[in-house]
matplotlib code that plots the C-alpha trace (Angstrom):
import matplotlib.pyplot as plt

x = [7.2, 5.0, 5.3, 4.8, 0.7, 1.4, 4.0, 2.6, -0.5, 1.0, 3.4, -0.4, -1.1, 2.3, 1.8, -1.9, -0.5, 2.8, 3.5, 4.2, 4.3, 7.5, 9.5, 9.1, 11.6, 12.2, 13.3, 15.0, 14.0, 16.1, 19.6, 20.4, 17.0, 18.5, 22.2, 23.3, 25.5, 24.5, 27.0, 25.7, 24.7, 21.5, 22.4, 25.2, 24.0, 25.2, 23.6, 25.1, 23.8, 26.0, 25.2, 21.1, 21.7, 23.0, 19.9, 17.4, 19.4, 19.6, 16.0, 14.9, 13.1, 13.4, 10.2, 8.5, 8.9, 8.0, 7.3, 8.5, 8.9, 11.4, 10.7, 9.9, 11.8, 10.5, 12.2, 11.5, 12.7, 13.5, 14.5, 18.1, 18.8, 17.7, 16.6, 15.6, 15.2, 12.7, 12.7, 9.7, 12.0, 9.6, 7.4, 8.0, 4.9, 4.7, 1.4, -0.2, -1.5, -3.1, -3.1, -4.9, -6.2, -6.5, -3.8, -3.7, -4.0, -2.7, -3.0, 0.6, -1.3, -4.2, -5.8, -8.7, -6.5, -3.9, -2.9, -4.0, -1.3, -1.5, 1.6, 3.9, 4.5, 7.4, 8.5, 8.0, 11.8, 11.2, 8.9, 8.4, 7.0, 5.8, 5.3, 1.4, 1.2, 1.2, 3.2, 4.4, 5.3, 7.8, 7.1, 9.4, 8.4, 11.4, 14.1, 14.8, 13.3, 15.8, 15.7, 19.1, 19.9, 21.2, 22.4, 20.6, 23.2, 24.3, 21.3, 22.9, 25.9, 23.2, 23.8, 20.1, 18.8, 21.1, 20.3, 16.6, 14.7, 12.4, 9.4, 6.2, 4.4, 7.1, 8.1, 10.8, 9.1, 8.6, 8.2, 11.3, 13.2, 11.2, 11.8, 15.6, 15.9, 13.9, 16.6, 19.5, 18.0, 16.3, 16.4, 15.5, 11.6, 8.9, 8.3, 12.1, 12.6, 9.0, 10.5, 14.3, 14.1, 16.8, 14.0, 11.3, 11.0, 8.6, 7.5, 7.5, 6.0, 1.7, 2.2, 4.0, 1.3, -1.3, 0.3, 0.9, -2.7, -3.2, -0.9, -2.2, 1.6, 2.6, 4.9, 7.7, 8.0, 11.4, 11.7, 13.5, 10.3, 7.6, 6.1, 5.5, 1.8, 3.0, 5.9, 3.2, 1.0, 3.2, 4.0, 0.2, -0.4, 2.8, 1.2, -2.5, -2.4, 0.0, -2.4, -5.3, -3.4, -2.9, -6.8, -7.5, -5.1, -3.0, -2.9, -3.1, -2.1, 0.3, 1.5, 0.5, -1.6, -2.3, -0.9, -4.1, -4.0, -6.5, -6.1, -5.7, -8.7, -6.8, -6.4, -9.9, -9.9, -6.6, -7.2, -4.2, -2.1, -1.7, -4.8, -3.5, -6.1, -8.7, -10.7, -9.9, -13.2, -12.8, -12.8, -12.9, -9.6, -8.3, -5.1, -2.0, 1.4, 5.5, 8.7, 10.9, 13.9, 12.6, 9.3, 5.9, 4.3, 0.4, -1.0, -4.1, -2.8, -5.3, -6.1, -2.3, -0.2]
y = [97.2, 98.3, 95.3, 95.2, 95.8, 99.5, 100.6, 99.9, 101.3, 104.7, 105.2, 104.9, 107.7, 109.6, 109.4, 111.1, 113.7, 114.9, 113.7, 117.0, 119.4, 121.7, 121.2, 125.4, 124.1, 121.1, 121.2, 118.4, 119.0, 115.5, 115.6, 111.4, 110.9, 112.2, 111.2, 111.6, 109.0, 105.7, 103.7, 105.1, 102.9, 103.5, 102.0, 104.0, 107.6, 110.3, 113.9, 116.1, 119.5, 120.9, 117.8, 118.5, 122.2, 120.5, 117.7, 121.3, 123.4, 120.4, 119.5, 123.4, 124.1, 120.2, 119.0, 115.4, 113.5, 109.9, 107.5, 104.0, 100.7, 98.5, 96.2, 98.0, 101.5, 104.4, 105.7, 109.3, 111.0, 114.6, 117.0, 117.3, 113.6, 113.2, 110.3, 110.4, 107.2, 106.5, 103.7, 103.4, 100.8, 100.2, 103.5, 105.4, 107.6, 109.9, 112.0, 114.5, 117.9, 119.6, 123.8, 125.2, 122.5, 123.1, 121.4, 117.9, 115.4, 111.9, 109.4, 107.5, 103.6, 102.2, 101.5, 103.5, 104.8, 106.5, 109.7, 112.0, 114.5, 117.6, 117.5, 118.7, 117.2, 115.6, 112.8, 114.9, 114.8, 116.1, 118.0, 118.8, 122.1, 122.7, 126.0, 125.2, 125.2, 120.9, 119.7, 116.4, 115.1, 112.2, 111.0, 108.5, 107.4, 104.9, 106.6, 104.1, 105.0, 107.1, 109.6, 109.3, 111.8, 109.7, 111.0, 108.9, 107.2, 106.2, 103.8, 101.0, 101.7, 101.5, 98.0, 97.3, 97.6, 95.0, 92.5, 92.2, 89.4, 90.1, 91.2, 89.1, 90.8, 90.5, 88.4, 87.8, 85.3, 82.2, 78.5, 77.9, 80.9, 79.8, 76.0, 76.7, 79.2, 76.5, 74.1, 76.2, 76.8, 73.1, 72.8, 76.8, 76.8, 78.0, 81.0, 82.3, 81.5, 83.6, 86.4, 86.8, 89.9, 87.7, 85.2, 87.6, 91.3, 93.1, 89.7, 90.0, 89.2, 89.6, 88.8, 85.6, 84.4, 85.1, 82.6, 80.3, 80.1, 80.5, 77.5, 75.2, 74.8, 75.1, 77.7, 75.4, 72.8, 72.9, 74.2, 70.8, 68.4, 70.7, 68.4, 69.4, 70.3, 72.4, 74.3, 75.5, 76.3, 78.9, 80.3, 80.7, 82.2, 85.0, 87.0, 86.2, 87.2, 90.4, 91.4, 91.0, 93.1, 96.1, 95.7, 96.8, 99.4, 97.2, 96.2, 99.1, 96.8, 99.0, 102.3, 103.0, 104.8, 105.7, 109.4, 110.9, 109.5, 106.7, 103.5, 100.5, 97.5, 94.2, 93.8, 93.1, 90.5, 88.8, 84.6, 83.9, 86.8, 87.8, 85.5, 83.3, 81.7, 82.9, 80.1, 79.4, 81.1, 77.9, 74.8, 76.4, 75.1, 77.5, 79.3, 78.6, 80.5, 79.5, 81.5, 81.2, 83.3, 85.9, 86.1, 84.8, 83.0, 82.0, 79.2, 76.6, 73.4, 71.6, 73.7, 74.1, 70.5]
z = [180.6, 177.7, 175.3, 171.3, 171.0, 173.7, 171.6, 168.2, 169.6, 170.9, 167.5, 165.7, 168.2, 167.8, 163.3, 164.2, 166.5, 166.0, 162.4, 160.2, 163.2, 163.5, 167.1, 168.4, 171.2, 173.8, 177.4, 179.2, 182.7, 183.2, 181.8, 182.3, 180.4, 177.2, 174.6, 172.2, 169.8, 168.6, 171.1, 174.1, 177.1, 179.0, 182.2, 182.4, 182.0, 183.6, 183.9, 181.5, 181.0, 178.1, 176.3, 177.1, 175.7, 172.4, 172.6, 172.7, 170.2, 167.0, 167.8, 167.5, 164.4, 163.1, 161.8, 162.5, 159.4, 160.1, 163.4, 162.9, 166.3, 165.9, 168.9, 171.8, 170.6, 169.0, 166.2, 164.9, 161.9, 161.6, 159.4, 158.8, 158.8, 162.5, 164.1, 167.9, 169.6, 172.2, 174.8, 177.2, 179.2, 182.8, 183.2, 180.6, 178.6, 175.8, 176.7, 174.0, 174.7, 171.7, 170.9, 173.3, 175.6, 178.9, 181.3, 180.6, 183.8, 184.1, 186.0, 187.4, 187.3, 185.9, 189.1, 191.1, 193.3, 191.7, 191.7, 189.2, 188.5, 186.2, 183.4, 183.9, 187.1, 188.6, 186.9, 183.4, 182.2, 178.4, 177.1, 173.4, 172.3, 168.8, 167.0, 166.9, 170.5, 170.6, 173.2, 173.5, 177.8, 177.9, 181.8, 183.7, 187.4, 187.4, 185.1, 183.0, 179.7, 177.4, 174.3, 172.1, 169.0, 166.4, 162.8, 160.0, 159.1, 162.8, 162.9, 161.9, 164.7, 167.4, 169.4, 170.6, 167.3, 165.4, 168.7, 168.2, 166.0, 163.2, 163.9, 164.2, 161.5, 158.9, 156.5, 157.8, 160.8, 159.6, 160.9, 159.6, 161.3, 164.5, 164.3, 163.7, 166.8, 168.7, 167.7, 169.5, 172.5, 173.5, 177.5, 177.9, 179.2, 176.3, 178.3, 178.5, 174.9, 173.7, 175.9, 174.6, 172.4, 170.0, 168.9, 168.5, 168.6, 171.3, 173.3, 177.4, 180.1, 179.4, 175.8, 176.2, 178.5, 176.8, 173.9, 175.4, 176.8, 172.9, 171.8, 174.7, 175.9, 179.9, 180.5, 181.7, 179.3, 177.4, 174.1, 173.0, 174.1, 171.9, 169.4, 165.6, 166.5, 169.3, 167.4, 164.9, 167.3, 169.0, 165.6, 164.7, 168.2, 168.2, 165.9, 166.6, 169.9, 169.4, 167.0, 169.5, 171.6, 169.2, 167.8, 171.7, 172.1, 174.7, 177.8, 181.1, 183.9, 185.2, 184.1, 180.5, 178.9, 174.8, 173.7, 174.5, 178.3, 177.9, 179.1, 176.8, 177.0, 176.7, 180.0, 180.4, 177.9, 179.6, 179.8, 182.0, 182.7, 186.5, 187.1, 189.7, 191.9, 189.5, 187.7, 183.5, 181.7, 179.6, 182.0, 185.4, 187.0, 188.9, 187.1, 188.7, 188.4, 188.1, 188.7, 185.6, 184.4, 187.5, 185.6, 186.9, 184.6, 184.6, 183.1, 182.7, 184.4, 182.3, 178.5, 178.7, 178.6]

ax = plt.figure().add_subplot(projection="3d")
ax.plot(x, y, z, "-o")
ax.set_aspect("equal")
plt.show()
């Protein structure tokens, strides 16, 4: 799932290419994919083609006004006092075509295997068409990414959004804010408690790895047993590393690629992350791995205590 540095990284993309550009028309090609409300659930979906028809006709003519993340989600302003919300959820991708460029081919994984397919193809499920001739491809292998039509003032209704912590960025992270949410949680593992979109907004699987590596802590220790030293480390390293991650346009390991199709470079850079079995480019132990929470965590056995 694209974590906080891919998303930040394809909204920078989205406020270069689409920002200011007029919506000519938009087909949903995948009635589930879409809703519209702020209380809708997006494991529940259903396909709904009347309610697709009202998706195309309010987003006809409505112009792109601002691009804003709020964890993981997208959020889009429109004319109108429109928002459209935007979750990339597994395998979800926004691709960019520009005015008159030829047919644009993407490929489904970053590996030098995959398939390269020309948009749109198959698991395109909403295309945006603006009056310039832009065109905006919102592809889903899995189906679990979502767009949902929200009035302005229905923001504040919508559940996921009110559930998230503050972002790492803000000022609204502190050590204080940390140390307290530490203090709730004390026998959940580090790596569980980095993940939960409640402490920290945006964090997953690659991230929380990756500072952990940073803040010299094994993934299974519990919250409860970090010392002082420790505690501030993680805090230093959340936004250090997250940071890292947007500077190199995040991380391709799977699925996802910038607006233009690219692949991100921090994958390259990755210390511990799906290394297992490799050796630690600082000491040489080999890297070793834990299940926790469903989640495979990497780690140092000896830079991480």
């Amino acid at each position: 799932m694209p974590e906080l540095p891919e998303v930040e990284t394809i909204k920078n993309g989205l406020l270069k290419t689409i920002k200011g550009r007029t919506i000519k028309s938009v087909e949903v090609r995948l009635p589930k994919i879409i809703s519209i409300g702020p209380a809708t659930v997006s494991n529940i979906r259903k396909n709904n083609k009347s309610k697709a028809r009202l998706f195309e006709d309010v987003l006809r003519g409505k112009k792109i006004e601002g691009i804003k993340r709020r964890a993981k989600m997208f959020i889009i302003s429109l004319s109108g006092g429109y928002d459209i919300l935007i979750h990339l959820k597994m395998t979800g991708q926004l691709i960019y075509s520009a005015p008159k460029e030829k047919p644009k081919t993407v490929k489904m994984f970053n590996a030098a295997n995959s398939r390269i397919l020309t948009l749109p193809h198959k698991y395109t499920h909403v295309i945006f068409y603006f009056t310039d001739g832009a065109r905006l491809y919102f592809n889903d292998l899995r189906q679990f990414g979502y767009l949902r039509l929200v009035k302005r003032g229905e923001l504040s209704e919508v559940r996921e959004l009110q559930q998230y912590g503050p972002e790492p960025f803000s000022k609204d992270f502190t050590m204080d804010y940390l140390a307290g949410k530490m203090k709730t949680r004390p026998r959940l593992s580090v790596k569980q408690f980095l993940v939960e979109p409640k402490v920290v907004a945006g964090v997953g699987n690659i991230y929380s790895d990756e500072i952990l590596y940073c803040a010299k802590v094994q993934p299974d220790r519990k919250v409860g047993g970090l010392k002082p030293a420790e505690k501030k480390a993680l805090f230093q390293c959340i936004p250090r590393i997250l940071k890292e991650g947007v500077a190199h346009h995040g991380s391709s390991v799977g699925d996802y690629f910038q607006v233009d199709g690219s692949e991100g470079t921090y994958g390259r850079i990755h210390r511990v992350y799906a290394k297992a079995g490799q050796l630690c480019r600082e000491c040489g132990t080999m890297i070793k791995s834990v299940k926790l929470g469903g989640r495979t965590s990497s780690y140092c056995p000896v830079c991480q205590k």
